[in-house]
C-alpha positions as CSV (number, residue, x, y, z in Angstrom):
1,X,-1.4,-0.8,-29.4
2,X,-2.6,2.5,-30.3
3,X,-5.5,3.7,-32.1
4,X,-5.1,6.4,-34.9
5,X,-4.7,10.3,-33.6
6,X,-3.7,8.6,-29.6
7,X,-0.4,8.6,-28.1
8,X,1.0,5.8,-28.0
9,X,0.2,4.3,-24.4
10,X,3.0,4.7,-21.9
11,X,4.5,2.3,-19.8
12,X,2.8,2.2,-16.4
13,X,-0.6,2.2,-18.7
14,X,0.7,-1.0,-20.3
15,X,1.5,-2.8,-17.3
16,X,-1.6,-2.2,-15.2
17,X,-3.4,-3.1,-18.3
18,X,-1.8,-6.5,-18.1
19,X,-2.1,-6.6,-14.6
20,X,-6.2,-6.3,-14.6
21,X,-6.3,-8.8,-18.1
22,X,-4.5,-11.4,-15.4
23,X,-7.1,-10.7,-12.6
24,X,-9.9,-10.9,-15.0
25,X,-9.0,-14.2,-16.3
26,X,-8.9,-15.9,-12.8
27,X,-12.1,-13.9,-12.2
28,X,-13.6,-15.9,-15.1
29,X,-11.6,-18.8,-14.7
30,X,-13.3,-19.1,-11.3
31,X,-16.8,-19.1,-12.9
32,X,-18.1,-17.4,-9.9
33,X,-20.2,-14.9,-12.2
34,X,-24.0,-15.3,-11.7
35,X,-25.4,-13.9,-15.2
36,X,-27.5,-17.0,-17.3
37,X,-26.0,-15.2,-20.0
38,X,-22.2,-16.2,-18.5
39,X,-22.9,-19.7,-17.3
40,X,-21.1,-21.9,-18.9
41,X,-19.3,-20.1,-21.1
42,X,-15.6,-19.5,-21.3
43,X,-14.6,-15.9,-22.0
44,X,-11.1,-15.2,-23.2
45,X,-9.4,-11.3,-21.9
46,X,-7.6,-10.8,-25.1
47,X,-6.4,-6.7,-24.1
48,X,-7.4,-4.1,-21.2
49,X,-6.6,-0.8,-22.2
50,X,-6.5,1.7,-19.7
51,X,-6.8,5.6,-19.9
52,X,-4.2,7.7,-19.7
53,X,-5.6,8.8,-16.0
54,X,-6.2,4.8,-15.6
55,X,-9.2,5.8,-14.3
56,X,-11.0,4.0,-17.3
57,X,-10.5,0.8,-18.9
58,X,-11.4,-1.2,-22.0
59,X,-11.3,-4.9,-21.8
60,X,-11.8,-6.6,-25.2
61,X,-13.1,-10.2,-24.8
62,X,-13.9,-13.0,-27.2
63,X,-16.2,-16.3,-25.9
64,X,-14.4,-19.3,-26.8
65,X,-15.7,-20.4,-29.6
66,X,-17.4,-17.2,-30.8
67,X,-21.0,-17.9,-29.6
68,X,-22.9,-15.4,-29.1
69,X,-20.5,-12.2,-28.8
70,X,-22.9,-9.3,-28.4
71,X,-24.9,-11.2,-25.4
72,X,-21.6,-12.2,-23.6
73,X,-21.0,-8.6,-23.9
74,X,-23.8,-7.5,-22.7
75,X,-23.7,-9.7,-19.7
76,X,-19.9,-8.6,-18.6
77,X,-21.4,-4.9,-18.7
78,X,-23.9,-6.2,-16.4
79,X,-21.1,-8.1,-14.2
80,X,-18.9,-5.3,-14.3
81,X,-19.3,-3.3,-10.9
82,X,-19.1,-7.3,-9.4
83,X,-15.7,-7.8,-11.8
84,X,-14.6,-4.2,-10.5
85,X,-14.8,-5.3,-6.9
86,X,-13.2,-8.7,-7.7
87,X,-10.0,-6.7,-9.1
88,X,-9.9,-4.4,-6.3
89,X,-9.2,-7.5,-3.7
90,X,-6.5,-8.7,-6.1
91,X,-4.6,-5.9,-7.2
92,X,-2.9,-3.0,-5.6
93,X,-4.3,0.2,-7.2
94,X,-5.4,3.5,-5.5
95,X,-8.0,4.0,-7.8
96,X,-9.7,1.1,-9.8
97,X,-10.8,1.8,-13.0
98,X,-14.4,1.5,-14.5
99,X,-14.7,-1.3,-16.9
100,X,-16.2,-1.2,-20.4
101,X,-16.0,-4.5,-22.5
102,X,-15.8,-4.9,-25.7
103,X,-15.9,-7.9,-28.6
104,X,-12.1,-8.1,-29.9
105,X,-12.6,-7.9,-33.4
106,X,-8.7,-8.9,-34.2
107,X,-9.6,-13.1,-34.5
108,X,-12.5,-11.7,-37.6
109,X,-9.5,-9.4,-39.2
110,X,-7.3,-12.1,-38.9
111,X,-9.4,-14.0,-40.8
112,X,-10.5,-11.9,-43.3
113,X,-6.8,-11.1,-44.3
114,X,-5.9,-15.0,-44.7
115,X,-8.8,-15.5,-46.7
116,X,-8.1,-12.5,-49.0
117,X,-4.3,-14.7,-48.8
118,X,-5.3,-17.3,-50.0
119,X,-7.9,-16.2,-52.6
120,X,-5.6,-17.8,-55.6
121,X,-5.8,-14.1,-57.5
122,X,-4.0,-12.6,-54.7
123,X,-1.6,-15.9,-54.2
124,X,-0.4,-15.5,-58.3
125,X,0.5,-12.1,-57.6
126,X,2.2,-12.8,-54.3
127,X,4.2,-15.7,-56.1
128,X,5.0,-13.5,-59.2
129,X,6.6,-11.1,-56.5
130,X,8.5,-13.6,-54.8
131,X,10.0,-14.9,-58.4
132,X,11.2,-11.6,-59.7
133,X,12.7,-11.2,-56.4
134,X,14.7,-14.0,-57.0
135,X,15.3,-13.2,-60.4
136,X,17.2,-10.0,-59.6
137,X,21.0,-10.4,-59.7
138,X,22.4,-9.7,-56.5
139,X,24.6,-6.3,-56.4
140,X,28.3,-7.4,-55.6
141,X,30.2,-5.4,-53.3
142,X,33.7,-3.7,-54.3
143,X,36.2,-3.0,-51.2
């Protein structure tokens, strides 16, 4: 995905994104990170996105359960020359890029947007749309 005013990211930036979100999540899914802040809790590697020189990359994370974002945060910043070293053992790049995590907003837009859904002001309107569409006669084609 792309934010507003970037190129869109090209194709070797997509796939070692992926590639580090995969070592990241055995990373975590090892538990083997020492931060009080991390113990215990399972973090979820929802996107990496990498620089266009890949020599940068932001990993967006959510905490099962969405206890205590900012702190989780915090900690993985902390963790991440330890997570940086982890990556290098497990996947073939020259240069490994410097991590920067961040909370994945998506799960609170997602949620705002099916509440504004199914606020029932919104939902009449939506249902009068649907009705006229099926109201309108349907254009018959000649030849």
């Amino acid at each position: 995905m792309s934010r507003q005013g970037q190129k869109p990211a090209g194709q070797r930036q997509l796939r070692v994104g992926e590639e580090l979100r995969h070592a990241l999540a055995v990373v975590f899914e090892r538990g083997h990170l020492r931060d009080p802040a991390l113990s215990g809790v399972s973090v979820t590697v929802t996107e990496v996105r990498i620089s266009p020189d890949l020599r940068n990359a932001t990993v967006f994370v959510m905490p099962l359960g969405g206890d205590d974002v900012d702190g989780v945060v915090e900690a993985l910043g902390r963790a991440g020359p330890f997570l940086r070293g982890e990556i290098a053992r497990s996947v073939k790049l020259r240069y490994v890029p410097r991590l920067s995590f961040q909370a994945d907003a998506t799960f609170e837009q997602a949620s705002l947007i099916d509440n504004l859904l199914s606020d029932p002001t919104v939902a009449r309107d939506l249902v009068r749309e649907d009705d006229a569409e099926e109201d309108e006669p349907e254009e018959e084609e000649n030849g």
